[in-house]
C-alpha positions, 0 to 999 in steps of 0.5 A: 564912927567917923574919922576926925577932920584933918588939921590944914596949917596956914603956911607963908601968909604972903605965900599962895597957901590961902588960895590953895586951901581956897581951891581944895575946899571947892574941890572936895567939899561934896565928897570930903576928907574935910579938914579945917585951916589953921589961919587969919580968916580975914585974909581969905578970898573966894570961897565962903568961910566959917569960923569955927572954935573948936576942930569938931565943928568942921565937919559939919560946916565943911559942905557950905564953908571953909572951916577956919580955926581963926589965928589973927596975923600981927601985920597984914599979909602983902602977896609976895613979901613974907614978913617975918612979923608973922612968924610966930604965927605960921609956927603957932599954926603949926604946934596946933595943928600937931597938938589937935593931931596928938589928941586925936581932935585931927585926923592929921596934919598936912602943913602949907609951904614955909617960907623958910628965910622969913622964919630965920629972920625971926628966929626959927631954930630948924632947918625946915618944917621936918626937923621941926615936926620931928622935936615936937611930934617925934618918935624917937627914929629920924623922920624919913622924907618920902614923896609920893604920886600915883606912878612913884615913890621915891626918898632921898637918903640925904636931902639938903646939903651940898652934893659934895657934902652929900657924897661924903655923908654915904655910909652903909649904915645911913642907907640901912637906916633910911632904908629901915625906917621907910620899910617900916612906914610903908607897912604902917602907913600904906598897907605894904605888908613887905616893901620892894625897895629899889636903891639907885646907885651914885655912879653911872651904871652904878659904878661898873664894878669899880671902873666908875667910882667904887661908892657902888660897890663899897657902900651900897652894895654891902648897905643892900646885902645887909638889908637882904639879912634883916628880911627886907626886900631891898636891891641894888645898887640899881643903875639910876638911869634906868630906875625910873622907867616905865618898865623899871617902876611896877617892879619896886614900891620905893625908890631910894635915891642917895642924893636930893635931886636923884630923888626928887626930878623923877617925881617932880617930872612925873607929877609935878601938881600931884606929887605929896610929901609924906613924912615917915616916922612921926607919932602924928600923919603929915603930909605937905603939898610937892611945892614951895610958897611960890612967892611970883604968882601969890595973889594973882589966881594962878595957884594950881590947888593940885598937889594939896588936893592929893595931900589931904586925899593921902592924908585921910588915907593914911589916918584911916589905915592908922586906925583900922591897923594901929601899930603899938605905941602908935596914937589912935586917935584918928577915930571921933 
C-alpha cells in the first residue's frame, strides 16, 4: 500500500506559485512525497510537464515530469497583475483539490498563495483560504491556524483583526477554545500524545501582577487554570519576551501567542523560507506554504520554493500519521 499523491492548488496565477511548484518538483522528484498541481499547463515553465486526467496517474509520472491535472485559465496570466477573471479558477482549484482529498484520491491538500483582493473583486465571499476550507471541509470546530518549522510551533489566538479589536476579542473561553482545539490537532496530526503548550501574556512581563495591565491576570490566567482542569498541560500567562528564546522553546510543543503579530515575527524570523502553515481541525490535511503571492518578484526566478518544499514534506507526514493513527470520525483515505 502506498500513500496517495498530495493535491498542490495553483494559487495567484500571476502570483510565483508555478515557480515554486516548479522548484518543488526539481526538488523531490528522486525522493518524493509526489503530488500533482491543480493548473493551466500551458502556463508552466521550466521543468518538464505531464498531463495527467485523473490524481492515480502522478504517482507514476512524478519521477521524469510535473504531474498536471490541466485546469485552463480564461485570460492568460501577466507576472504581477492578478486578474480576477481567473478567480473562478483559483477557487475551482481549490474545491478540487478538497474533493480529491475527501475521497482519499489525495493524500491531502497543500494550497498556493491567494491573492485575496482579486478574488473580492470577483466575488469571493470569505476573508481568506481558512474561512474557505473550514465551509467546505469542515468538522464542525473552528479551524486553528498553526505555524510550523523545526525550532517552533506557534498559533495566534486572534489572527487578522485590528490589535485594538484583537484586544477587546480575549476572553478565557476563546483561549480555552483555541487552546483545545490545538491540543487535539497536535495529538492527531503530529504524534504528541500530551501537548506542552506555553500561552504568552499580552503585557510586558505578563502584566506584573496587575501593575501593568490586569488582561494577564484577568483573562489568561484563569483560561490556563481551567485548561490545567481539563488534563492539558498548558502555562501561562508566560512573559513574551522570554517565550521565544532558545532556552525557553525545548520546553513547550506550541506557543499560542494572543495577537497575530506575537505569533507569527518569532516564526517568521526563525524561518522565514521554511516555516509552514498547517490548519487544524479539518476533515481533509492542509498545509500552505509561510508566504504570500509575492507579486514583485513573479516572473523573474527569484522565488525561493523553500517553504512549500516543507509544506509538501509536512503534508505527507501528517497523512501518513492520519492513516496509521485514524481518529473516529476522522477520513481514512490517505492510503491507495
Amino acid at each position: 500500500m502506498t500513500q496517495a499523491p498530495l493535491a498542490l492548488t495553483m494559487g495567484e496565477p500571476a502570483g510565483i506559485g508555478g515557480e515554486i511548484a516548479a522548484g518543488a518538483w526539481r526538488a523531490l522528484h528522486a525522493t518524493g512525497p509526489a503530488f500533482f498541481l491543480i493548473d493551466d499547463a500551458e502556463r508552466l515553465r521550466g521543468v518538464p510537464i505531464r498531463r495527467i486526467a485523473a490524481p492515480e496517474e502522478a504517482a507514476a509520472a512524478f519521477a521524469t515530469a510535473l504531474p498536471v491535472l490541466h485546469r485552463p485559465l480564461p485570460r492568460p496570466p501577466v507576472p504581477g497583475q492578478p486578474d480576477p477573471a481567473n478567480a473562478p479558477a483559483v477557487i475551482g482549484a481549490i474545491e478540487a483539490a478538497v474533493a480529491f482529498a475527501k475521497a482519499g484520491r489525495a493524500a491531502g491538500i497543500v494550497t498556493n498563495p491567494i491573492q485575496k483582493a482579486a478574488l473580492y473583486a470577483a466575488g469571493f465571499a470569505h476573508p481568506g483560504h481558512t474561512e474557505f476550507l473550514a465551509e467546505i471541509a469542515g468538522t464542525g470546530t473552528p479551524p486553528v491556524m498553526l505555524l510550523a518549522c523545526p525550532e517552533l510551533r506557534v498559533v495566534p489566538v486572534t489572527i487578522h483583526e485590528p490589535l485594538k479589536q484583537a484586544i477587546a476579542r480575549l476572553t478565557p473561553d476563546l483561549i480555552i477554545e483555541t487552546a483545545r482545539l490545538t491540543a487535539a490537532g497536535l495529538r492527531q496530526d503530529f504524534g504528541i500524545a500530551s501537548p506542552r503548550l506555553a500561552i504568552a501574556g499580552l503585557n510586558p512581563h505578563a502584566g506584573e501582577d496587575g501593575t501593568l495591565g490586569t488582561e494577564d491576570r484577568d483573562i489568561v490566567a484563569p483560561a490556563v487554570a481551567a485548561l490545567r482542569a481539563m488534563g492539558i498541560d498548558a502555562r501561562g500567562p508566560v512573559p513574551p519576551d522570554t517565550l521565544f528564546t532558545a532556552k525557553a522553546r525545548p520546553g513547550y510543543d506550541v506557543a499560542l501567542g494572543l495577537y497575530h503579530d506575537q505569533a507569527l515575527i518569532p516564526i517568521k524570523t526563525l524561518d522565514m523560507a521554511g516555516g509552514v502553515n498547517v490548519t487544524l481541525g479539518l476533515s481533509v490535511v492542509r498545509t500552505s506554504p509561510d508566504h504570500g503571492t509575492a507579486l514583485d518578484i513573479a516572473g523573474r526566478g527569484l522565488a525561493d520554493p523553500g517553504s512549500l518544499i516543507a509544506a509538501l514534506r509536512l503534508a505527507a507526514g501528517i497523512a501518513t500519521h492520519r492513516s496509521r493513527h485514524p481518529v473516529a470520525g476522522a477520513p481514512q483515505g490517505a492510503e491507495a
